[in-house]
C-alpha positions in Angstrom: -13.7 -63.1 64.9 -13.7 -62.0 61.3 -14.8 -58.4 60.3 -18.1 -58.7 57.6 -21.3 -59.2 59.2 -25.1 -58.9 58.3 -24.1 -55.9 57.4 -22.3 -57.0 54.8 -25.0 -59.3 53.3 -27.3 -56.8 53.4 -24.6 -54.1 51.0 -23.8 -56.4 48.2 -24.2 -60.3 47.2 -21.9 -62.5 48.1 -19.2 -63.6 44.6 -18.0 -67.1 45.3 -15.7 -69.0 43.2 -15.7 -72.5 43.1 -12.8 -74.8 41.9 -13.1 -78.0 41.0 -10.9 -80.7 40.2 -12.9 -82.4 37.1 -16.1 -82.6 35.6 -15.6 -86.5 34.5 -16.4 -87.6 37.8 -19.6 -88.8 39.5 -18.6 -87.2 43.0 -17.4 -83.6 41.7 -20.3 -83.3 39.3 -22.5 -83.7 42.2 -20.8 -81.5 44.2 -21.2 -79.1 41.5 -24.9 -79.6 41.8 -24.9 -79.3 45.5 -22.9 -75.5 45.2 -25.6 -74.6 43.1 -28.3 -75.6 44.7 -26.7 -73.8 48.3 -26.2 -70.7 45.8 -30.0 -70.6 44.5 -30.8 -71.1 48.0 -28.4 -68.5 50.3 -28.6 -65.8 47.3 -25.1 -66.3 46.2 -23.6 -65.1 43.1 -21.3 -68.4 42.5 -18.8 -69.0 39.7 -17.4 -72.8 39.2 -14.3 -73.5 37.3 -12.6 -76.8 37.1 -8.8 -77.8 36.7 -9.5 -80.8 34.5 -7.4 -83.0 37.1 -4.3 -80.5 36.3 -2.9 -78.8 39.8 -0.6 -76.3 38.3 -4.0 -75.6 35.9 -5.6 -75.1 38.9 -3.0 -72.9 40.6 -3.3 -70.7 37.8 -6.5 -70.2 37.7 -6.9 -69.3 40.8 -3.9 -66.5 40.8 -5.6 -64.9 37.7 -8.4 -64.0 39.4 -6.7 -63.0 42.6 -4.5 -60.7 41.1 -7.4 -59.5 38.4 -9.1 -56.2 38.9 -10.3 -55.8 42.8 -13.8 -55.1 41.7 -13.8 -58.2 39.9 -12.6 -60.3 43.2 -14.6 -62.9 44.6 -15.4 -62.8 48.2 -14.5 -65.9 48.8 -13.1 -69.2 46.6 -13.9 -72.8 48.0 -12.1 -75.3 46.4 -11.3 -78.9 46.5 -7.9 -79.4 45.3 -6.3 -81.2 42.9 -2.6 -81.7 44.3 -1.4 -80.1 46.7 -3.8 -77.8 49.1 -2.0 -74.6 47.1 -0.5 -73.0 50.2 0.8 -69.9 48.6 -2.1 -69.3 46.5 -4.2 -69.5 49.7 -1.7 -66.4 50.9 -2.4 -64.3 48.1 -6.1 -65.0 48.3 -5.9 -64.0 52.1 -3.8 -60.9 51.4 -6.1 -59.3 49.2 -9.5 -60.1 51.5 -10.5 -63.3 49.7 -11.9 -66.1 52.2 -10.6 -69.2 51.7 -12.2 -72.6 52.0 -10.7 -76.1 51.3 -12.9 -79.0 50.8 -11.9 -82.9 50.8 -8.3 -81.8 51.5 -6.2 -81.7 55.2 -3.7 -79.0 55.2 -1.6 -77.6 57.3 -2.0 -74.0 56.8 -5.2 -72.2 58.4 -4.4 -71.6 61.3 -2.1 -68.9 60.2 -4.2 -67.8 57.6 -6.9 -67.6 60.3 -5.3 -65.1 62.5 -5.4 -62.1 60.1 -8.0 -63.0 57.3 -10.8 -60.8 56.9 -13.0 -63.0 55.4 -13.7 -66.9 56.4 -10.9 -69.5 56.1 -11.8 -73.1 57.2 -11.8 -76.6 55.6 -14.6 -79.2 55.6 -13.6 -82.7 54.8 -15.3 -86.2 54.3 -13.6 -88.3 57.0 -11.7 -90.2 54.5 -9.9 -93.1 56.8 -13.2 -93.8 57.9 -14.8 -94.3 54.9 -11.2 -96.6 53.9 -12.1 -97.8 57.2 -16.1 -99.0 56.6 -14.2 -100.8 52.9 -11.8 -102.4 54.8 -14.6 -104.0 56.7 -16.9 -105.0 53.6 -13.7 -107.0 52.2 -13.9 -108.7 55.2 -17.6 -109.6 54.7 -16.9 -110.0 51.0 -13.7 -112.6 50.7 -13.1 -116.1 51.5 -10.6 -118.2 52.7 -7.5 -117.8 50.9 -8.6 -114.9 48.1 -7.1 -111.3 47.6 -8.1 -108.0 46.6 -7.3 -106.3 43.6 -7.6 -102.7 45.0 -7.8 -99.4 42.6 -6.5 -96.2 44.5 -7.0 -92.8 43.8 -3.8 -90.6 42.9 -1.0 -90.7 45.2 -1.2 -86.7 45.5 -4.6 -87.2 47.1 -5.5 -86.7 50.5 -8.7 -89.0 50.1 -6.8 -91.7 48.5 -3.9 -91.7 50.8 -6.1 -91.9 54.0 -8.8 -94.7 52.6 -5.9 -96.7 52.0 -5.0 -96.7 55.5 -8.4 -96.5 56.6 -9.1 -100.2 55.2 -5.5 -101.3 55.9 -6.5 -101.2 59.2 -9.8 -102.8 59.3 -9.4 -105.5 56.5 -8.6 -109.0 57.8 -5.2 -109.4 57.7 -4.7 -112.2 56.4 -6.2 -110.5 52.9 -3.7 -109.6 50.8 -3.9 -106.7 48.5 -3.1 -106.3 45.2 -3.0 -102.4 44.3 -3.4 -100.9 40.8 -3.4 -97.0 40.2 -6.5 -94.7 38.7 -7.2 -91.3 39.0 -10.6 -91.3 40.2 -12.4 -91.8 36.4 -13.7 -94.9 34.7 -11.4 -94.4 32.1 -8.3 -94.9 34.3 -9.4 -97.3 36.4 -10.6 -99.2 32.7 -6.8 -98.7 31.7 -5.2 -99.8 34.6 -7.0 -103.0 34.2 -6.3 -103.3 30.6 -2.8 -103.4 31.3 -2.6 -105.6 34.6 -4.6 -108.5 32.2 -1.7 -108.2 30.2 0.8 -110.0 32.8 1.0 -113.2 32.8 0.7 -113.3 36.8 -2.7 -111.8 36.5 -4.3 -114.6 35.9 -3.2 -116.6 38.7 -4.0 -114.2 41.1 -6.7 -115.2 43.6 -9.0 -112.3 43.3 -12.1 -112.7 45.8 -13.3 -109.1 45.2 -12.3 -105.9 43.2 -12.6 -102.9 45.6 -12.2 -99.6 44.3 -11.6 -95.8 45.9 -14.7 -94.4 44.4 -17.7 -95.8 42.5 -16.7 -94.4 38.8 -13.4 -96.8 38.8 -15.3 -99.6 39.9 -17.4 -99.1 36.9 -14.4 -99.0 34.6 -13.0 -101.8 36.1 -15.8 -104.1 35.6 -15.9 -102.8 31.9 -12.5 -103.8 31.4 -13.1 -107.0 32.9 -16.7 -107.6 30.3 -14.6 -106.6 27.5 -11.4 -107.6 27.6 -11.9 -111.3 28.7 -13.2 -114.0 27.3 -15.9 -116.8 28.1 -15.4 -118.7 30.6 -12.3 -116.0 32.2 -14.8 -113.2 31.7 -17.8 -115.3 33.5 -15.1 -115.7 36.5 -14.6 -112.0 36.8 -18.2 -110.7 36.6 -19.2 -112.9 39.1 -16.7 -111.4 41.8 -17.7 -108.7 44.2 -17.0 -105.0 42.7 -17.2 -102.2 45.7 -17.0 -98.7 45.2 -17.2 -95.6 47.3 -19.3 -91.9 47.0 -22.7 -94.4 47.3 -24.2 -90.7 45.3 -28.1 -91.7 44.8 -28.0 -91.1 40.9 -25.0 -93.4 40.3 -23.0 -95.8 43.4 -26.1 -96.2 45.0 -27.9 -97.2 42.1 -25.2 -99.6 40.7 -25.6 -101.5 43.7 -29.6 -101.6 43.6 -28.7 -102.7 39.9 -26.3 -105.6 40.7 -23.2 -104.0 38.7 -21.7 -103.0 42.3 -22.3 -105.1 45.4 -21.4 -102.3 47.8 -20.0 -99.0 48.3 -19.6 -96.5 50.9 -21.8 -93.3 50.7 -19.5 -89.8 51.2 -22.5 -87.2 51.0 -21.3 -84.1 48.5 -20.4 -81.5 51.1 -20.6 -78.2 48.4 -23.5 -77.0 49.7 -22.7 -77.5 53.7 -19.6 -75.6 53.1 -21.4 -72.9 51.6 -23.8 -72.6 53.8 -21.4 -72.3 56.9 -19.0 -69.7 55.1 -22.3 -67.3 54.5 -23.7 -68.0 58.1 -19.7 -67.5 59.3 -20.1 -63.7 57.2 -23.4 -62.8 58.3 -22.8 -63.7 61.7 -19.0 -62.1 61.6 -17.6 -65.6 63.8 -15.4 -68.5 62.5 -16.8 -71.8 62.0 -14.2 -74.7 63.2 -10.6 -75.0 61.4 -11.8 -78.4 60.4 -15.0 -80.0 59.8 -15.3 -84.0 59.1 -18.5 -85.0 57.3 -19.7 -88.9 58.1 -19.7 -91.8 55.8 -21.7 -94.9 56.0 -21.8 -98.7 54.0 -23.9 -99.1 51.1 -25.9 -101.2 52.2 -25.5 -101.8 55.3 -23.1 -103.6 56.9 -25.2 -106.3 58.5 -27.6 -106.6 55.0 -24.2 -106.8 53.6 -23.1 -109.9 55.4 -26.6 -111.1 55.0 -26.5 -110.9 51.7 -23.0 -112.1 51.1 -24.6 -115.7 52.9 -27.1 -116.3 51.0 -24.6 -115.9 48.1 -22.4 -118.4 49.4 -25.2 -121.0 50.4 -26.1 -120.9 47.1 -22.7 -121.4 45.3 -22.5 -124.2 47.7 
């Protein structure tokens, strides 16, 4: 049990501080929007910051406001981090009666932190192998005979990215090969990381059947690379391949697919707003939500359209 209750609510407003890891990305913008929207909603005085991709940034922006002034605390930081899950800043933060919540991120630390925190510590997470797991499964429905993947990953730092690549390891056909280039979750890296793999000679004898990428912004800068860095007849080749995504968010994944520039992605609904939601219910009720919470994913579109789709393609290359 934690100590604040509706009493609390009812004495002040809750300060939250949100930390983000960049605003150049589809997914955290919208997670952005879905704080905000929890805030306007729950009556939340909310703060976001972002660590422009930078974790000792991050780390340091956090500590300045934890050690800052006591009555200019927040009651609680949420965060979705950029390396590591910042174990000793979460200490600090606990040690002066912030709450603690860690979004999109499995660490190892709560349940310590839980056992004498006076304000809410928990973590809510997409279930990242699954969603690696549902891509793993539209390569499957996407590839032919004999083809490959060329497969962007997120940073190696990252949770997400560490468990949707084993997620689709173990659900891709395993016969598919994968060829693995490095972004870090923006269109401009995954654009670069192209640029430069056109450059070897090997690239172009690689049998790419689809280019599947950890979230929907890379795919994006991949297939740019591709439309602007090729030419005629090479260019034509590419364009025409599968390019899946994932983070399916309505405004962008979701609509590349409707659009053609994306033939699938996996939807990972922003969670911002859910976690908010259960760390003011967890104060005004004074009892712990979970240690960990997994959100659900699901294929954009479906999985069964998607193999529908995917023969009529066929039939008509044939």
């Amino acid at each position: 049990m934690i100590r604040p209750s509706a009493s609390y609510i009812a004495m002040k407003k809750l300060r939250i501080l949100a930390s983000l890891t960049t605003h150049d990305n589809d997914y955290q913008r919208e997670q952005a929007a879905s704080l905000e929207s929890g805030a306007r909603k729950l009556g939340v005085d909310l703060q976001i910051v972002y660590a422009n991709n930078d974790a000792i940034n991050q780390s340091q922006q956090l500590l300045k406001v934890i050690q800052g002034p006591a009555d200019a605390r927040p009651d609680a930081i949420m965060l979705e981090p950029v390396g590591t899950g910042l174990p000793q800043v979460a200490k600090a933060a606990v040690a002066v009666g912030i709450g603690w919540v860690v979004m999109n991120r499995d660490v190892d630390y709560l349940t310590e932190l839980r056992r004498s925190a006076k304000m809410p510590v928990f973590g809510l997470s997409s279930d990242h192998n699954e969603v690696g797991r549902i891509q793993g499964r539209q390569f499957g429905i996407l590839t032919e005979p004999g083809q490959c993947v060329l497969y962007i990953e997120g940073p190696t730092v990252s949770d997400a990215s560490r468990y949707r690549t084993s997620g689709m390891n173990t659900t891709k056909p395993p016969e598919i090969e994968v060829k693995t280039l490095k972004g870090s979750w923006t269109e401009t890296s995954a654009y670069n990381a192209v640029s430069s793999w056109l450059k070897l000679s090997t690239s172009r004898n690689l049998p790419v059947g689809v280019v599947g990428c950890q979230n929907d912004a890379m795919a994006i800068g991949a297939r740019r690379a591709f439309q602007e860095l090729t030419k005629d007849a090479d260019r034509e080749r590419w364009l025409r391949l599968p390019f899946t995504g994932c983070d399916g968010l309505p405004g962008t994944g979701q609509t590349y697919v409707r659009r053609g520039s994306l033939t699938a992605t996996v939807v990972i609904p922003a969670l911002g707003g859910h976690a908010l939601e259960m760390l003011v219910k967890a104060v005004q009720t004074g009892s712990l939500p979970p240690e960990r919470t997994l959100t659900v994913p699901s294929s954009y579109p479906s999985l069964e359209e998607l193999k529908s789709n995917s023969k009529k393609s066929m039939a008509v290359k044939a």
